[in-house]
N, CA, C and O of each residue as an XYZ file, in Angstrom:
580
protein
N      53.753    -26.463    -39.960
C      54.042    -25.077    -39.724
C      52.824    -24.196    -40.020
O      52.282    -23.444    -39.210
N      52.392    -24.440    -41.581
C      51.022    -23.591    -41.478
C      49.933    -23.968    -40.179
O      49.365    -23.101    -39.515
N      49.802    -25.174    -40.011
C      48.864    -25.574    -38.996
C      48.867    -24.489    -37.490
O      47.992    -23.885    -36.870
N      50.190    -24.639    -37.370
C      50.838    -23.825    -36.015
C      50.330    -22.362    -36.161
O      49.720    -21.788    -35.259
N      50.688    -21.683    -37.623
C      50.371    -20.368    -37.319
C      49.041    -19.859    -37.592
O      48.851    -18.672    -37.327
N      47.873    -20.690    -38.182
C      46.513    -20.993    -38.156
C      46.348    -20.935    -37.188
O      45.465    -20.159    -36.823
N      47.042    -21.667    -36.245
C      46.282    -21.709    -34.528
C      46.605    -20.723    -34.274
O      45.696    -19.904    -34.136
N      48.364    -20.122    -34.024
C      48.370    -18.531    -33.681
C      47.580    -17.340    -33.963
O      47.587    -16.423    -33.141
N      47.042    -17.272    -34.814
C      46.049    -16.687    -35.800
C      44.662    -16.428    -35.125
O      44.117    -15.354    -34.871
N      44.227    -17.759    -34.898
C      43.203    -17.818    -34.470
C      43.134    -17.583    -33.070
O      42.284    -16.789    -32.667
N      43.794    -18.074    -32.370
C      43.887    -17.553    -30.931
C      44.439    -16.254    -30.419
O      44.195    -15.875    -29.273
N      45.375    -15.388    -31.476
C      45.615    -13.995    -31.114
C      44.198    -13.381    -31.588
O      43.913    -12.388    -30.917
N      42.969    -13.799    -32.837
C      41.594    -12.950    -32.928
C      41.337    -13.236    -31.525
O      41.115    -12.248    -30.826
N      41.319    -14.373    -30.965
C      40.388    -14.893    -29.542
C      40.559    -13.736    -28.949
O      39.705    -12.902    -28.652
N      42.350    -13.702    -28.696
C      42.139    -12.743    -27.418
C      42.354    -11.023    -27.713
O      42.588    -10.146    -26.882
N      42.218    -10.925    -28.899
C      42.071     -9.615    -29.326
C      40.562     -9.060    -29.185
O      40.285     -7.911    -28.839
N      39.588    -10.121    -29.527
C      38.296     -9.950    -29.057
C      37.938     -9.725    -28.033
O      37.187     -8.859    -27.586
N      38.671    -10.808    -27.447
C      37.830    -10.734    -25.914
C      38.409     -9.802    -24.960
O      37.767     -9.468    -23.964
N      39.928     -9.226    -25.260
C      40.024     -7.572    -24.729
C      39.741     -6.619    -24.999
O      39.956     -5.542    -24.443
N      38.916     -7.001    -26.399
C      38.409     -5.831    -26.686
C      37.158     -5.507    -25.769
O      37.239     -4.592    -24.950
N      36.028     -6.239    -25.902
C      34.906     -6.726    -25.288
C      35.640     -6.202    -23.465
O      35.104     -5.220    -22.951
N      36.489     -6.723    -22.878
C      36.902     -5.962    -21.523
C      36.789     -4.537    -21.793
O      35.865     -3.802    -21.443
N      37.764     -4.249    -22.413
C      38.391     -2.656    -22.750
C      36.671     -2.033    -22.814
O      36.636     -0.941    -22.247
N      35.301     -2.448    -23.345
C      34.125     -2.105    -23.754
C      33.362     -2.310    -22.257
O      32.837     -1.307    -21.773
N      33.308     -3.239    -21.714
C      32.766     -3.559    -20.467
C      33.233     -2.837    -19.439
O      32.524     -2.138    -18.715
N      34.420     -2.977    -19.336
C      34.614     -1.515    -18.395
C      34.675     -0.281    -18.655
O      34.451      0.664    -17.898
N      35.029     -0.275    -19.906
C      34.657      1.969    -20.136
C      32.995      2.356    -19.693
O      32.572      3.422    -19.248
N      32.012      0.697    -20.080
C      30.531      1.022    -20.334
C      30.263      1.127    -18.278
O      29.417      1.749    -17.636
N      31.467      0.173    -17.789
C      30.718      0.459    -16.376
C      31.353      1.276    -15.766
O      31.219      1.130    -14.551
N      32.193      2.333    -16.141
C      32.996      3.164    -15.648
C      32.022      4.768    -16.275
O      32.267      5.904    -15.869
N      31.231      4.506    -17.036
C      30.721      5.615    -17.528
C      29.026      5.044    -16.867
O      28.275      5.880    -17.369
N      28.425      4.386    -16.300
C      27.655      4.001    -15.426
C      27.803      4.131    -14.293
O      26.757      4.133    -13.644
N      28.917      4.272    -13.632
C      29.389      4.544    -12.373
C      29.280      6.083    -12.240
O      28.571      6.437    -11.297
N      29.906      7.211    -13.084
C      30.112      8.586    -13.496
C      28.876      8.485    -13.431
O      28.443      8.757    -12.311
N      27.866      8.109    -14.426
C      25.764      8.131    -14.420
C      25.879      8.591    -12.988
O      25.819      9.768    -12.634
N      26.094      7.275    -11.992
C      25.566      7.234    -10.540
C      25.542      8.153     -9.939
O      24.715      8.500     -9.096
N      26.921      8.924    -10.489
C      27.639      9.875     -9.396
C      26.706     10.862     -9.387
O      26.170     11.086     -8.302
N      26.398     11.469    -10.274
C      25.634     12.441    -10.814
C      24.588     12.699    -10.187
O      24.355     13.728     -9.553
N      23.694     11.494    -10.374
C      22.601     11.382     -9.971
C      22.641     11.419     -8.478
O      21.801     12.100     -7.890
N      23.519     10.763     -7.828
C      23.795     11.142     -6.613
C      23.646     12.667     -5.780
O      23.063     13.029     -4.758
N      24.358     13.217     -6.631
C      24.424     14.933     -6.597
C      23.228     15.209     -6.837
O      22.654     15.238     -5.748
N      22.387     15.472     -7.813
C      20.766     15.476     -8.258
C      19.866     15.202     -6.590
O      19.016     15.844     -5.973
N      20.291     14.464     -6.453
C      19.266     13.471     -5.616
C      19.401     14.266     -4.035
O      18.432     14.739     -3.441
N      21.166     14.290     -3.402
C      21.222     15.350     -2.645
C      21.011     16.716     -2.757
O      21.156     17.419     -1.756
N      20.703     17.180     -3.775
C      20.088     18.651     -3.988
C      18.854     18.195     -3.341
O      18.642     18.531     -2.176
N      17.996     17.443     -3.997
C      16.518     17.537     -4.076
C      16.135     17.092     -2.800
O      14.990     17.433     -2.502
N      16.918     16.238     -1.699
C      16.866     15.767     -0.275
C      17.131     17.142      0.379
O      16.288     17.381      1.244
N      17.917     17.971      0.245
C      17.863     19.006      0.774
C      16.833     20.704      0.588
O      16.836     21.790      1.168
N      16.018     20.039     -0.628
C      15.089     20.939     -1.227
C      13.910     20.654     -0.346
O      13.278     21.639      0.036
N      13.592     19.711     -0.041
C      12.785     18.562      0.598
C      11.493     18.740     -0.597
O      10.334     19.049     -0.322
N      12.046     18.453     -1.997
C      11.584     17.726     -2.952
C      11.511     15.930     -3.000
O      12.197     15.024     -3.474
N      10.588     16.027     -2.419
C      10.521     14.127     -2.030
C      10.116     13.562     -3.292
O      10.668     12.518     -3.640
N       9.286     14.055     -3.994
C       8.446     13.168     -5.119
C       9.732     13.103     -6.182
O       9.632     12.162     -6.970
N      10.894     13.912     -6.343
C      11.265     14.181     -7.210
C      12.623     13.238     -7.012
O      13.475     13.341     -7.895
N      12.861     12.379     -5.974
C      13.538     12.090     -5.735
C      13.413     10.307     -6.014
O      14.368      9.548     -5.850
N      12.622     10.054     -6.271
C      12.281      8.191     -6.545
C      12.659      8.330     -8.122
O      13.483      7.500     -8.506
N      12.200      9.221     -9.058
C      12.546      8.939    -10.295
C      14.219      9.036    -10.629
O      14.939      8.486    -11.462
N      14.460     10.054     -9.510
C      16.211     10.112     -9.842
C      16.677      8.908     -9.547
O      17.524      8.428    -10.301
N      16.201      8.112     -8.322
C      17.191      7.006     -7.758
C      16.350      5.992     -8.580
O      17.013      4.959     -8.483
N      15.323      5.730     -9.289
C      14.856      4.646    -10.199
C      15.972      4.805    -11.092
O      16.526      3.737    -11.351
N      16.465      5.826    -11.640
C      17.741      6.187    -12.912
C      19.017      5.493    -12.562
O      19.624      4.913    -13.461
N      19.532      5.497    -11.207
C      20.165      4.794    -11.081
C      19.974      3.296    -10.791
O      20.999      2.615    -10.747
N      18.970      2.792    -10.620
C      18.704      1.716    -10.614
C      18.436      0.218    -12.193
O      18.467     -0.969    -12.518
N      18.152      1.901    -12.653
C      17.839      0.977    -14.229
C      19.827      0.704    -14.893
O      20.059     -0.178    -15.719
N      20.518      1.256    -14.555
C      22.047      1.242    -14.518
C      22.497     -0.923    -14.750
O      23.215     -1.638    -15.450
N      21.633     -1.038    -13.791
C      21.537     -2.591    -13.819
C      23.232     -2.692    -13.163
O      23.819     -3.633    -13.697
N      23.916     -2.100    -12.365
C      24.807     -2.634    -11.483
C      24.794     -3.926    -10.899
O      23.747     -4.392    -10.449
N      26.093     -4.676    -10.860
C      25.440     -6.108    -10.282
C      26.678     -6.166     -9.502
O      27.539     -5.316     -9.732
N      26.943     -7.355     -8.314
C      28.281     -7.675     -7.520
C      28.455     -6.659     -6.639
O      27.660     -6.027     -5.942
N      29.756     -6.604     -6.803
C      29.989     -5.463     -6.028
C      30.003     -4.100     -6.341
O      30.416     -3.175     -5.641
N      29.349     -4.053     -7.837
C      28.887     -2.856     -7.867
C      27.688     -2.614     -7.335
O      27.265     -1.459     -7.390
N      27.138     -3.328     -6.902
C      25.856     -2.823     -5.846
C      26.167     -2.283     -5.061
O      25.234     -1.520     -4.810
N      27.119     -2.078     -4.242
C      27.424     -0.938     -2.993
C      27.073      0.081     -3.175
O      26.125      0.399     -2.458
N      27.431      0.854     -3.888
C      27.264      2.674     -4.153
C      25.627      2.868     -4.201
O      25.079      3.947     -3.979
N      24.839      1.472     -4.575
C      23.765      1.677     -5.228
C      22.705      1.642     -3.409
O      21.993      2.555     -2.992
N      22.940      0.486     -2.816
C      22.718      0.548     -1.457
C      23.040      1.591     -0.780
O      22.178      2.260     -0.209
N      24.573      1.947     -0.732
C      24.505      3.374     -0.137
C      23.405      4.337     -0.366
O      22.704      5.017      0.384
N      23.464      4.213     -1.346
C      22.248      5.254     -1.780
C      20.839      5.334     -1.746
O      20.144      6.348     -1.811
N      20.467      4.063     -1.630
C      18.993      3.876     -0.987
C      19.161      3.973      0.274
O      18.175      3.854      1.002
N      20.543      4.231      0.871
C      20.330      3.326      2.288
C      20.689      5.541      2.956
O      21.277      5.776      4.012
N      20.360      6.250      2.374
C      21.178      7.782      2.133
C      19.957      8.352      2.226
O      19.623      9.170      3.083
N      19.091      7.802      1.091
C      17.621      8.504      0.678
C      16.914      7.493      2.089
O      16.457      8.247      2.948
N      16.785      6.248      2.384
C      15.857      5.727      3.025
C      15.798      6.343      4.264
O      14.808      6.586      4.954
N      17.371      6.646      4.538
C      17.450      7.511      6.282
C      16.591      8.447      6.326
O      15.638      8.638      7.081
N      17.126      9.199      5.187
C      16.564     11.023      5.095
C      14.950     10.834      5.210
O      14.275     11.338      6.107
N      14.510     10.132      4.295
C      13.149     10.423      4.276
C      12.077      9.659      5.305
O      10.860      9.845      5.282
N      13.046      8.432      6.547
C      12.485      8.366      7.141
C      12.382      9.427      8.463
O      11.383      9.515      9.177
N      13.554     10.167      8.626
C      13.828     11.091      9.438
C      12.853     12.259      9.260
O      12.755     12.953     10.273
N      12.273     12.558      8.445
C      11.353     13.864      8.135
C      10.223     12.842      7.853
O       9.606     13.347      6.915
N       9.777     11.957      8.098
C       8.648     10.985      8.193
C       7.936     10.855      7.274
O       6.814     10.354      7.354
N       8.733     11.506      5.689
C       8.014     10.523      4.771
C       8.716      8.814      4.696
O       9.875      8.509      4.416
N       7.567      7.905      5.048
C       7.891      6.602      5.299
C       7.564      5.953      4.015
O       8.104      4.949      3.550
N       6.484      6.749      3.432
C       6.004      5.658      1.797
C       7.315      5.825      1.115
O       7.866      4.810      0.688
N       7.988      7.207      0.931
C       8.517      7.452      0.416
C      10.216      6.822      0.322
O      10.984      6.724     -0.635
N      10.362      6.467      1.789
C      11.636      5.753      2.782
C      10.930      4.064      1.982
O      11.637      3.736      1.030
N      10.109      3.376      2.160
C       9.868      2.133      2.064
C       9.704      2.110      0.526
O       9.795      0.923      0.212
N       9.474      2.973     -0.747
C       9.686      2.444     -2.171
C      10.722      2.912     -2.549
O      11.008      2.801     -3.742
N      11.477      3.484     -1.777
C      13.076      3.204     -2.639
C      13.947      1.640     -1.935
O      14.816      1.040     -2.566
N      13.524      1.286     -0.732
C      14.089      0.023     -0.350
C      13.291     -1.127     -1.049
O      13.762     -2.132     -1.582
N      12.031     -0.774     -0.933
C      11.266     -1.999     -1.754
C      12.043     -2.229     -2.939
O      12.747     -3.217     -3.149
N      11.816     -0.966     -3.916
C      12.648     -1.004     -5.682
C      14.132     -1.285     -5.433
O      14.679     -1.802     -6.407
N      14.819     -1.102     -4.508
C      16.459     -1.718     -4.319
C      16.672     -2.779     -4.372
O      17.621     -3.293     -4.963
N      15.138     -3.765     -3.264
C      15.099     -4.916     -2.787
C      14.990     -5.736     -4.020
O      15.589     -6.802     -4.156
N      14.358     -5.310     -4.746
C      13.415     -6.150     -6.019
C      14.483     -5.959     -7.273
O      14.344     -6.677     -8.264
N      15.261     -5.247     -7.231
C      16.805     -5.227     -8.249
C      18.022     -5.409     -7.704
O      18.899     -5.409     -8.569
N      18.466     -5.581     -6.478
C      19.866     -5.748     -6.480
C      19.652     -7.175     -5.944
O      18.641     -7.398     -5.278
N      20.755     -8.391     -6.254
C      20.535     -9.305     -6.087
C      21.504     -9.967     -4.920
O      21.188    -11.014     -4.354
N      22.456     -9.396     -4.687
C      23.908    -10.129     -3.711
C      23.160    -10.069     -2.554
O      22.149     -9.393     -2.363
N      23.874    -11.028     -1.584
C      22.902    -11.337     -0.428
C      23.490     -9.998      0.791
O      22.669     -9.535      1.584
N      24.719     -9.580      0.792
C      24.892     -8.346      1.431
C      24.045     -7.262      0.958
O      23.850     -6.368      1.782
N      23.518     -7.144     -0.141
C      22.959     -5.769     -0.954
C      21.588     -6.349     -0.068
O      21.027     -5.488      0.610
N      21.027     -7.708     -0.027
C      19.217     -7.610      0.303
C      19.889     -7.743      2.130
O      19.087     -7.048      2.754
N      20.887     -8.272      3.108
C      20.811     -7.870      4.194
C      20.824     -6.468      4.693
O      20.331     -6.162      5.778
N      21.606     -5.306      3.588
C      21.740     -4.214      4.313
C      20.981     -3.129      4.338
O      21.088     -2.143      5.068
N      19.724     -3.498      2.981
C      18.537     -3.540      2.476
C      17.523     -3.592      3.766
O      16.948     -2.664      4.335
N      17.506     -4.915      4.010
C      16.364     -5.231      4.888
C      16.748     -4.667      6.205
O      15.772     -4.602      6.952
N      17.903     -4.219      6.757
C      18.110     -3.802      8.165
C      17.432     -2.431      7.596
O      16.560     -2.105      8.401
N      17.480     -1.799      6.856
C      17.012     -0.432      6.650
C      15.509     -0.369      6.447
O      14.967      0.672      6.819
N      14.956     -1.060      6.060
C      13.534     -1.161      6.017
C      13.072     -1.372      7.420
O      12.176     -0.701      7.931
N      13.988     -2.732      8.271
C      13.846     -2.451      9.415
C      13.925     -1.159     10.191
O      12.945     -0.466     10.464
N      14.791     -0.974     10.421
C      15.152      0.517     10.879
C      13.843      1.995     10.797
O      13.413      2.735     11.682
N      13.457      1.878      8.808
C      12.219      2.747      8.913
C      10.761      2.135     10.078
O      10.009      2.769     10.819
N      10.850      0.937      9.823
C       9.344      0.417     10.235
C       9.758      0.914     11.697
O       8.997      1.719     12.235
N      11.138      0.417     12.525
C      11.275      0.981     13.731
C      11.139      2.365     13.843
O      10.636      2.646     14.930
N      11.421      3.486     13.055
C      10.909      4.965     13.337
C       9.413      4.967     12.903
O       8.731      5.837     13.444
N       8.996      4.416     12.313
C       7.265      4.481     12.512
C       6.691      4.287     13.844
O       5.713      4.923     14.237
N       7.102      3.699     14.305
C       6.605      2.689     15.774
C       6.013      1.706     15.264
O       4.875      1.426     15.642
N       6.790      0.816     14.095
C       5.907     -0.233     13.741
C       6.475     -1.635     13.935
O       6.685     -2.375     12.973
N       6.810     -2.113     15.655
C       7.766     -3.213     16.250
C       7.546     -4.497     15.471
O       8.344     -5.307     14.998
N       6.346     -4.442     15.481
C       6.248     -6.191     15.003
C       7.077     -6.196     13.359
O       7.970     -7.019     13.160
N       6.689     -5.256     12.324
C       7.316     -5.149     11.551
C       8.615     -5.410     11.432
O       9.305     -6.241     10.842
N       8.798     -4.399     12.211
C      10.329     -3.914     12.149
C      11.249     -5.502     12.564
O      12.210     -5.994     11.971
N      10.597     -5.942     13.646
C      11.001     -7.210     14.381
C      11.029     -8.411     13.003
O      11.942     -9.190     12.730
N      10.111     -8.285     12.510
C       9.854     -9.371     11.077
C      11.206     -9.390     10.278
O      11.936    -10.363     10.086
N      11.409     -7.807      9.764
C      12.183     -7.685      8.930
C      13.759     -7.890      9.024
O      14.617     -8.346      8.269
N      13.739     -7.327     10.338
C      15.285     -8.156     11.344
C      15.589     -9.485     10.725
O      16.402     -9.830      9.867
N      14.704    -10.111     11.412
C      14.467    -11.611     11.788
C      15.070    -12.499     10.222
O      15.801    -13.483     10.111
N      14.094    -11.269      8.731
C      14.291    -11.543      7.306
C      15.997    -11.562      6.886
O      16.695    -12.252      6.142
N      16.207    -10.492      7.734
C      17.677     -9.774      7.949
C      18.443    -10.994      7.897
O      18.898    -11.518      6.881
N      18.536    -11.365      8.993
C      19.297    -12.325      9.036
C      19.517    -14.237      8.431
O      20.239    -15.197      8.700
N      18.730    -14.006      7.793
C      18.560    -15.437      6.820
C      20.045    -14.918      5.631
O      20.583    -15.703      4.850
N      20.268    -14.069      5.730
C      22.023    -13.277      4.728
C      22.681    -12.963      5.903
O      23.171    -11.842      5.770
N      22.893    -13.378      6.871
C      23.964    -13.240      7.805
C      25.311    -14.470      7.350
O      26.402    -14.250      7.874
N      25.219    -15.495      6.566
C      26.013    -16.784      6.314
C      26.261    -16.371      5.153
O      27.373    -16.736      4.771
N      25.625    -15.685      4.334
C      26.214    -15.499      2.484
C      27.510    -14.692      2.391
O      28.026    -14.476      1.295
């Protein structure tokens, strides 16, 4: 009998811990998500200021967030938000280091295909085909993941 409630014991700490540790993991990525939002807002001010320089350190902020899975979406959206804009008004350095820094931190193979169609996409508003054609081509090596 003591044996039995030793084990009860020990296995109600288990899982008292380890919901706790949930209950902590998601408030911490639910208040990382709120970060994003923010910065989001920040970031569309300053796209519409046509404050360009001011706009890589905001979306580096969300990047240091360290989102992973499917929390990478919001984070792609958002390079993929800033990469349009700033290739559309033809800053392109500016369009190609927020996809580069996306490319080089988000890891799911949808986050680097939808990634690389957008890099494609800028090199295609440059007039830069062969590029652009490369990066397609990169594109699709995450068409099966």
């Amino acid at each position: 009998m003591r044996k039995a409630l030793f084990l009860f014991t020990l296995l109600w700490s288990v899982t008292v811990v380890t919901n706790a540790q949930e209950v902590t993991e998601s408030t911490d990525l639910d208040a990382r998500l709120r970060f994003a939002s923010s910065q989001h807002e920040i970031i569309k001010i300053l796209l519409d200021e046509s404050r360009y320089a001011e706009v890589l350190p905001e979306f580096w902020n969300i990047l240091d967030l360290e989102l992973t899975g499917e929390d990478e979406k919001p984070v792609v959206q958002e390079a993929w938000l800033i990469g349009e804009h700033m290739s559309e008004v033809g800053q392109y350095d500016f369009a190609h280091a927020i996809v580069d820094g996306a490319l080089d931190e988000l890891e799911t193979s949808e986050s680097q295909f939808y990634l690389l169609m957008l890099k494609g996409k800028i090199f295609q508003d440059e007039g830069l085909t062969e590029e652009a054609l490369e990066t397609y081509r990169e594109a699709q090596l995450y068409k099966d993941d």
